[in-house]
LOTORMI-713024 format. One line per 5 residues: number of its first residue (from 1); their letters; for each residue x, y, z of C-alpha. Coordinates in nm, 4 decimals. Layout:
N
NUM) a) X Y Z | ...
//
This chain:
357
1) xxxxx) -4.0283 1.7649 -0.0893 | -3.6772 1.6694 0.0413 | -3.3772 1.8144 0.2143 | -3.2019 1.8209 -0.1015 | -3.2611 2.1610 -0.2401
6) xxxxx) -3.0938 2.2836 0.1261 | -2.7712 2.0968 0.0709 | -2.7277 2.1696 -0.3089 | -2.8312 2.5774 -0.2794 | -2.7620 2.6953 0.0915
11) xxxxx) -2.4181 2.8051 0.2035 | -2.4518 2.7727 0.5288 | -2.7243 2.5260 0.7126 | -2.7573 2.5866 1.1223 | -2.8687 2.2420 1.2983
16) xxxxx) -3.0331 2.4012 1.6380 | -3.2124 2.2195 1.9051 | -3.1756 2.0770 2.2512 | -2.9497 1.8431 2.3556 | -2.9411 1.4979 2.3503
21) xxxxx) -3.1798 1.4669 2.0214 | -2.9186 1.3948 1.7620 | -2.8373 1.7065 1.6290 | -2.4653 1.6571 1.6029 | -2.4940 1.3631 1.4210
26) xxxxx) -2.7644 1.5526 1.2299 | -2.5281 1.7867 1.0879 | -2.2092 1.5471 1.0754 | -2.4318 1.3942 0.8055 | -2.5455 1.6865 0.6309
31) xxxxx) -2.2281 1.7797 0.5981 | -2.1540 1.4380 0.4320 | -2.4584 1.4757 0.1928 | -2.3132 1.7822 0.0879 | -1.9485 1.6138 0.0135
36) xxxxx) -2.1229 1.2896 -0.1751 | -2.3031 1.6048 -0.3885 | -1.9923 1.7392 -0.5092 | -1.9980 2.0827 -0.2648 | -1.7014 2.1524 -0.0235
41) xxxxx) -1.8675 2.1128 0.3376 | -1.7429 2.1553 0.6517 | -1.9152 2.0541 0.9957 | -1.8456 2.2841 1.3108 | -1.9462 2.2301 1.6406
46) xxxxx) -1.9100 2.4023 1.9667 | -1.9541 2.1314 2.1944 | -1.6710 2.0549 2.3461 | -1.7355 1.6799 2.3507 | -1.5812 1.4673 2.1519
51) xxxxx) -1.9276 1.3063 1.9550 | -1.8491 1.5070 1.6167 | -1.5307 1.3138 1.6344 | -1.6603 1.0092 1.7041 | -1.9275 1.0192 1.4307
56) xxxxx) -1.6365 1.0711 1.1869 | -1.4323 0.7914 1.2857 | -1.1568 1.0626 1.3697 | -0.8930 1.0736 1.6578 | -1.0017 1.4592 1.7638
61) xxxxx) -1.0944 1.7723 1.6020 | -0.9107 2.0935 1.6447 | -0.9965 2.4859 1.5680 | -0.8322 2.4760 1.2238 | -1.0568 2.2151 0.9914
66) xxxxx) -0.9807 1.8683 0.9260 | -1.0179 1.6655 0.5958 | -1.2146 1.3579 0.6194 | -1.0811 1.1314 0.3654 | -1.3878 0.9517 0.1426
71) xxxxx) -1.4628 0.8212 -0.1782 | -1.6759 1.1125 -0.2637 | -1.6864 1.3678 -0.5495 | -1.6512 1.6347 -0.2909 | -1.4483 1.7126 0.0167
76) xxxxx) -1.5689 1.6445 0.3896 | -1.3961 1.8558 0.7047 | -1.4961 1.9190 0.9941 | -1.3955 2.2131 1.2999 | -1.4535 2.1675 1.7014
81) xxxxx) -1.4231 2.5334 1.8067 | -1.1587 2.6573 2.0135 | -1.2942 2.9449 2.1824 | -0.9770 3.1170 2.3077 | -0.7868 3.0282 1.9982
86) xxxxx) -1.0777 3.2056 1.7693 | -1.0961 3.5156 1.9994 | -0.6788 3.5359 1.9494 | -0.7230 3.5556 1.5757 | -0.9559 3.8327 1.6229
91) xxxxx) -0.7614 4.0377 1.8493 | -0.4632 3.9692 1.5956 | -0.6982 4.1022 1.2831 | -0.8301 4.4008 1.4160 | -0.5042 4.5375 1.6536
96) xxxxx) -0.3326 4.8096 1.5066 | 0.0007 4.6894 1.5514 | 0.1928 4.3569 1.6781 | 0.2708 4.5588 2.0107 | -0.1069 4.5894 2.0778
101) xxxxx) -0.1718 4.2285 2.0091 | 0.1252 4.1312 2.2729 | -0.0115 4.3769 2.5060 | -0.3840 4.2000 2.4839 | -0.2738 3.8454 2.4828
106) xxxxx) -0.0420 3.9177 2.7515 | -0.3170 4.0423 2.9975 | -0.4043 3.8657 3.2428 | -0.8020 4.0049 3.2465 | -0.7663 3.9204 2.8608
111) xxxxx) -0.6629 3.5472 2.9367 | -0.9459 3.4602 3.2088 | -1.2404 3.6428 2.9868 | -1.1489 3.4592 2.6597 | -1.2866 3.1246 2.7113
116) xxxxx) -1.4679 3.1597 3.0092 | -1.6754 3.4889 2.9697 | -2.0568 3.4087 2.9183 | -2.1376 3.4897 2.5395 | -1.7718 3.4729 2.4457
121) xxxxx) -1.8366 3.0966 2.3061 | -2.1386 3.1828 2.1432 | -1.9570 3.4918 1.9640 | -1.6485 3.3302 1.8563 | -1.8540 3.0530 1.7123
126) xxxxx) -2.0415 3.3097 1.4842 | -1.7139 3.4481 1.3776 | -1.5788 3.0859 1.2656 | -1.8957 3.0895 1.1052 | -1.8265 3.4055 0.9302
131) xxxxx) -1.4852 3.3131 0.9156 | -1.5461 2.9417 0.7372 | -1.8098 3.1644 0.4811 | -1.5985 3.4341 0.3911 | -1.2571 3.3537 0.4089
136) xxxxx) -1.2008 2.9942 0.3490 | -1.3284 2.8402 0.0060 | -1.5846 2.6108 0.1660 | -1.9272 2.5971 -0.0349 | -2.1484 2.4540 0.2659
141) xxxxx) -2.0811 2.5196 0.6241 | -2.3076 2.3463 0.8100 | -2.3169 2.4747 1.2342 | -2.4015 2.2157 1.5380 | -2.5276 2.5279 1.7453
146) xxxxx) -2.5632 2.4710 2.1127 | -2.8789 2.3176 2.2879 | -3.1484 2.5455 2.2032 | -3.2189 2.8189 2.5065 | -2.8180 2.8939 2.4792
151) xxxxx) -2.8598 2.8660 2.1000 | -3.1273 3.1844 2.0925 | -2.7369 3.3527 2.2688 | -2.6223 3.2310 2.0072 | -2.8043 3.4113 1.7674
156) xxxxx) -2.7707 3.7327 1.9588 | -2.4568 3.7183 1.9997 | -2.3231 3.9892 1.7480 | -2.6258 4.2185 1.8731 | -2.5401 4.2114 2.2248
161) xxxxx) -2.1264 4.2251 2.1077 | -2.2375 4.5790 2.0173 | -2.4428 4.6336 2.3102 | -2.1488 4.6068 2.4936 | -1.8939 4.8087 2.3110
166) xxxxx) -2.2196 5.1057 2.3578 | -2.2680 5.0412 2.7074 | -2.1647 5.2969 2.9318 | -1.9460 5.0444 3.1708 | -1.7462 4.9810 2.8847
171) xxxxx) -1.6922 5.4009 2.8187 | -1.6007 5.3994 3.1828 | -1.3102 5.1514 3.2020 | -1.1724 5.3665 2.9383 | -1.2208 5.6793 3.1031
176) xxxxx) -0.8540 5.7331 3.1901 | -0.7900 5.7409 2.8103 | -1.0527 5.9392 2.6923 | -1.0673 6.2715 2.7729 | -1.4557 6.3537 2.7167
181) xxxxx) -1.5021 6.1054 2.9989 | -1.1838 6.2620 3.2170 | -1.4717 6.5239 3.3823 | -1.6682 6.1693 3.5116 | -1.3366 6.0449 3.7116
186) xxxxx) -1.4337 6.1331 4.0219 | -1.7526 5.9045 3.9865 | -1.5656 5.6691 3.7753 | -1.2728 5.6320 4.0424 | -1.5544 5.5954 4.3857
191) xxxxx) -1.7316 5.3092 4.1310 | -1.4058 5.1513 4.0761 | -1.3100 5.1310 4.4456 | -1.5987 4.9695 4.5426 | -1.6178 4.7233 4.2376
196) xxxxx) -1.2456 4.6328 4.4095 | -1.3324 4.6091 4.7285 | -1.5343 4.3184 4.5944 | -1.3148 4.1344 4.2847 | -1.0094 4.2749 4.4329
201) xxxxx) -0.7802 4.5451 4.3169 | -0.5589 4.3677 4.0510 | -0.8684 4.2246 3.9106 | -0.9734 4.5911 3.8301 | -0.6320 4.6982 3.7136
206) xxxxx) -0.6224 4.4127 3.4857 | -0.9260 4.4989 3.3287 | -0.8922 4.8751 3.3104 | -0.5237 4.7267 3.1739 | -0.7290 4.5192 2.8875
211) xxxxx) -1.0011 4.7862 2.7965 | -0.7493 5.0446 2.6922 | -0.5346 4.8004 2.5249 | -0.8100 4.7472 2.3394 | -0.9061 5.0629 2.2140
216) xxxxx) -0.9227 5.1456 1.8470 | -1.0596 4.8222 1.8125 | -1.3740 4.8762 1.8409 | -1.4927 4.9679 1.5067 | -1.3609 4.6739 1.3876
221) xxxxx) -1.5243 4.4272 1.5888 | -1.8437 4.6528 1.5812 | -1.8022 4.6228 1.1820 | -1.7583 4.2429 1.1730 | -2.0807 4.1582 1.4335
226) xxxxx) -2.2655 4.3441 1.2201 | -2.1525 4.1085 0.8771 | -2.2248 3.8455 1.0899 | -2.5936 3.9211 1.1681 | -2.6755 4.0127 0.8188
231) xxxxx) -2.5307 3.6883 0.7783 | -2.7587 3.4786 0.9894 | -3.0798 3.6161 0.7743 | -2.9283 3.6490 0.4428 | -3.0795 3.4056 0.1857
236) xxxxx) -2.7622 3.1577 0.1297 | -2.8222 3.0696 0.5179 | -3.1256 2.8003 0.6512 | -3.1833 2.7020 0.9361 | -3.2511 2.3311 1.0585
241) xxxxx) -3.4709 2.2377 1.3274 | -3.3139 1.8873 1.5171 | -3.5830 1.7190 1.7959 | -3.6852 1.3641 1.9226 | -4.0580 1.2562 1.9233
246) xxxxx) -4.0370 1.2852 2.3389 | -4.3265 1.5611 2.4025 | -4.0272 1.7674 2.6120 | -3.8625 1.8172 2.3298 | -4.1067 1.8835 2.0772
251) xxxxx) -4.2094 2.1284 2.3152 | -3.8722 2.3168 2.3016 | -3.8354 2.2991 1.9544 | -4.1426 2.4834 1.9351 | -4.0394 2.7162 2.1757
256) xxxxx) -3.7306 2.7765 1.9716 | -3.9728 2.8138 1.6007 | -4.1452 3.0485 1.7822 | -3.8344 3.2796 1.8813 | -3.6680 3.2529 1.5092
261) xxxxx) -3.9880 3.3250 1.3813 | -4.0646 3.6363 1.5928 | -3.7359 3.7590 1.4510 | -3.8344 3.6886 1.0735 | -3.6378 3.3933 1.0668
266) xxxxx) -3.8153 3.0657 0.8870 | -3.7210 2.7146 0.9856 | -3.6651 2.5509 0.6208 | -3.6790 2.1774 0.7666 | -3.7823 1.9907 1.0972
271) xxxxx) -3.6088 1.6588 1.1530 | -3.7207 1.4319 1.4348 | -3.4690 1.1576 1.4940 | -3.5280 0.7840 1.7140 | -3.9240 0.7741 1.5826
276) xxxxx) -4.0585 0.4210 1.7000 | -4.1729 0.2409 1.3474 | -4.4955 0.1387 1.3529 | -4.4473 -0.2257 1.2354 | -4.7985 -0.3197 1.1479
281) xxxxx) -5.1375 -0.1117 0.9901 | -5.3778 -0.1291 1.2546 | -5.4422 0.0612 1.6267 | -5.3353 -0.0880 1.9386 | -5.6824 -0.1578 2.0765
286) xxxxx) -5.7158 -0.4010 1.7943 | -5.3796 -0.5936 1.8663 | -5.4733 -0.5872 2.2479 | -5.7859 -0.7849 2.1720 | -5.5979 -1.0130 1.8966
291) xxxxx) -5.3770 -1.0856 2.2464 | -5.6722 -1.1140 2.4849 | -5.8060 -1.3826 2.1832 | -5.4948 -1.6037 2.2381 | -5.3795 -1.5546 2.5714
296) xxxxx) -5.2021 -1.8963 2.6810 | -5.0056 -1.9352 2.3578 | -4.6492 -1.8162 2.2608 | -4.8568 -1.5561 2.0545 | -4.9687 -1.3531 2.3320
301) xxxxx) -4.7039 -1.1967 2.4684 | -4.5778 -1.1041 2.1420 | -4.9078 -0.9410 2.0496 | -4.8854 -0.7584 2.3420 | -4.5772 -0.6287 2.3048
306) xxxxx) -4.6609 -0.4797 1.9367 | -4.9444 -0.3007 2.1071 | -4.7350 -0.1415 2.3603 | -4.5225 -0.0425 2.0427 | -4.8482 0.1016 1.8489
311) xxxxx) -4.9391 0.2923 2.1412 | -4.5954 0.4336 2.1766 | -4.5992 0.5625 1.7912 | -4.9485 0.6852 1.7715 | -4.8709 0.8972 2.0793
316) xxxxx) -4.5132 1.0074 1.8561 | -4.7430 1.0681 1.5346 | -5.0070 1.2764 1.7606 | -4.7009 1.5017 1.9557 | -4.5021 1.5700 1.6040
321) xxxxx) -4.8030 1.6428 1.3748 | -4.8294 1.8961 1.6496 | -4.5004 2.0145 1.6283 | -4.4962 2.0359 1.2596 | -4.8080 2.2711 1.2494
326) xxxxx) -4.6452 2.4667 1.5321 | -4.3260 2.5456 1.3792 | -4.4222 2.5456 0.9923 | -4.1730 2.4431 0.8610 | -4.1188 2.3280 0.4635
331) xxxxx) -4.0619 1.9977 0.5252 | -4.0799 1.7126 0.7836 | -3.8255 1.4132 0.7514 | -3.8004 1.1099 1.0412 | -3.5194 0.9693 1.1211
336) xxxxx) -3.6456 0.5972 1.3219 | -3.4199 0.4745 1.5844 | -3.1183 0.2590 1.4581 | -2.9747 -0.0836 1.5987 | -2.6278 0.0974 1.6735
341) xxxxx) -2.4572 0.3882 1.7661 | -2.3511 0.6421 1.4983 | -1.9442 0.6097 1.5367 | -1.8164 0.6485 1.2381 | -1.8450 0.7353 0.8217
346) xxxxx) -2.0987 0.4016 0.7671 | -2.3084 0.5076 1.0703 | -2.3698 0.8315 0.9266 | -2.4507 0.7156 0.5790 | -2.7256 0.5557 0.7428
351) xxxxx) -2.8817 0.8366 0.8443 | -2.7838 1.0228 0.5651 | -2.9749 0.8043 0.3957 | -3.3028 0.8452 0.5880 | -3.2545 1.1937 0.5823
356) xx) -3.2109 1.2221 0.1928 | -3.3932 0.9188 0.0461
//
């Protein structure tokens, strides 16, 4: 089995794992796949750093996708999200009028909360998702979520948008406004001075301000979280699981199988990148004693040296044959480790390659 029924029938592939394990380049080259397969793929990450870029060979990404130009019967782009720039467009699709959208963007509650919040980035990435999916012409959007713990926000996201917009915090700021709350003011005014006595009173009238700028709005953004979380288990969309063979991570990936899978949600492929090779057939016992039988010569050290490196992938094959009965997943593929960097469109060939031979 390969990963090549994923690229040529999903819509949307989600690359999750912990950092530092190669999952950006993971999906930089799944995207690729995708474009040397004839599909139109974009890549979209939400890491602000600039290694999507890199591993494209490009200058800098942007909110709005890029074309990556290639000799391929397909087309490449690729998105770095934007946070504040996404949650403008939103406020701008669902506002009743041009006046409300001035009023929002104008706010100065509205203009700290939009790329700073905590679960704003996660749910302005599922909307470029949704966004990418459903309103641009791409066949294959494949996601670099964030490191796994914050990816399981990810996820969420949409759930606990709606959460929000229910919770009664949210009915209270627009108390003033709505007059099946105007019996409550009295509470609602003591809870406000004390909240200001805190934050500070323009804080609060910035955000009371935002809240009922933003009403009518609601349904709208209640409407699109939930598209986006039938989304996320619909069957166009898989989901690929991105780890090293260090036991830490294998660990986490598991951790993160086991949430997707408590919520119904199958990992379709595991890929473990930087495996050690294991150069030779034999155990490193073996090769220790081939040393011990030639120490003194030029031969020892080296023998010694592919024992240490035996050792090293026996330990690799023990943690991930683990990790592969732990997460079930449909398919296994290694990726070893590489004599360079991945920094451009060759670099990722190369593990394109090892991904999809």
């Amino acid at each position: 089995m390969t990963l090549h029924p994923l690229v040529e029938r999903r819509s949307i592939l989600l690359c999750c794992g912990t950092g530092g394990v190669g999952k950006t380049t993971t999906a930089a080259a799944i995207a690729l796949e995708g474009a040397r397969r004839g599909r139109r793929s974009v890549v979209v990450t939400i890491d602000p750093a600039k290694r999507l870029a890199d591993a494209l060979g490009l200058g800098g990404l942007t909110n709005t996708p890029t074309r990556v130009e290639g000799a391929w019967p397909g087309e490449l782009w690729a998105v770095m999200l934007d946070t504040k720039a996404t949650f403008d467009e939103l406020v701008a699709k669902h506002a009743t009028s041009s006046e409300q959208v001035e009023r929002i963007l104008a706010n100065p509650f509205y203009r700290n909360i939009s790329g700073a919040l905590s679960g704003t980035q996660e749910y302005m990435a599922m909307e470029k998702l949704y966004e990418l999916h459903e309103e641009s012409s791409f066949e294959l959007v494949v996601v670099d979520t964030p490191p796994t713990r914050r990816a399981l926000d990810f996820l969420d996201a949409p759930g606990r948008l709606t959460r929000f917009l229910d919770h009664r915090l949210y009915k209270l700021l627009l108390g003033p406004t709505r007059g099946y709350l105007r019996a409550v003011n009295v509470a609602a005014q003591a809870f406000l001075r004390t909240v200001s006595r805190v934050v500070g009173s323009e804080v609060i009238d910035d955000a009371i301000a935002f809240f009922q700028a933003f009403e009518g709005m609601e349904q709208g953004f209640r409407a699109r979280a939930g598209r986006v979380l039938e989304l996320l288990s619909a069957p166009g969309t898989g989901y690929v699981l991105v780890a090293s063979p260090r036991r830490d991570t294998a660990e986490e990936a598991a951790f993160f199988a086991g949430k997707l899978r408590a919520n119904g949600i199958p990992v379709d492929a595991l890929v473990v990148n930087r495996v050690h090779p294991t150069f030779l057939p034999g155990d490193a016992a073996a090769t220790r004693e081939r040393a011990d039988a030639v120490a003194g010569t030029p031969l020892a050290p080296l023998l010694a040296n592919l024992a240490d490196f035996q050792l090293v992938a026996a330990r690799e094959d023990e943690d991930l044959a683990r990790l592969a009965g732990e997460v079930e997943a449909g398919l296994l593929t290694r990726v070893p480790f590489l004599p360079d960097d991945v920094h451009d469109l060759d670099g990722l060939a190369v593990v394109a390659g090892h991904l999809f031979r």
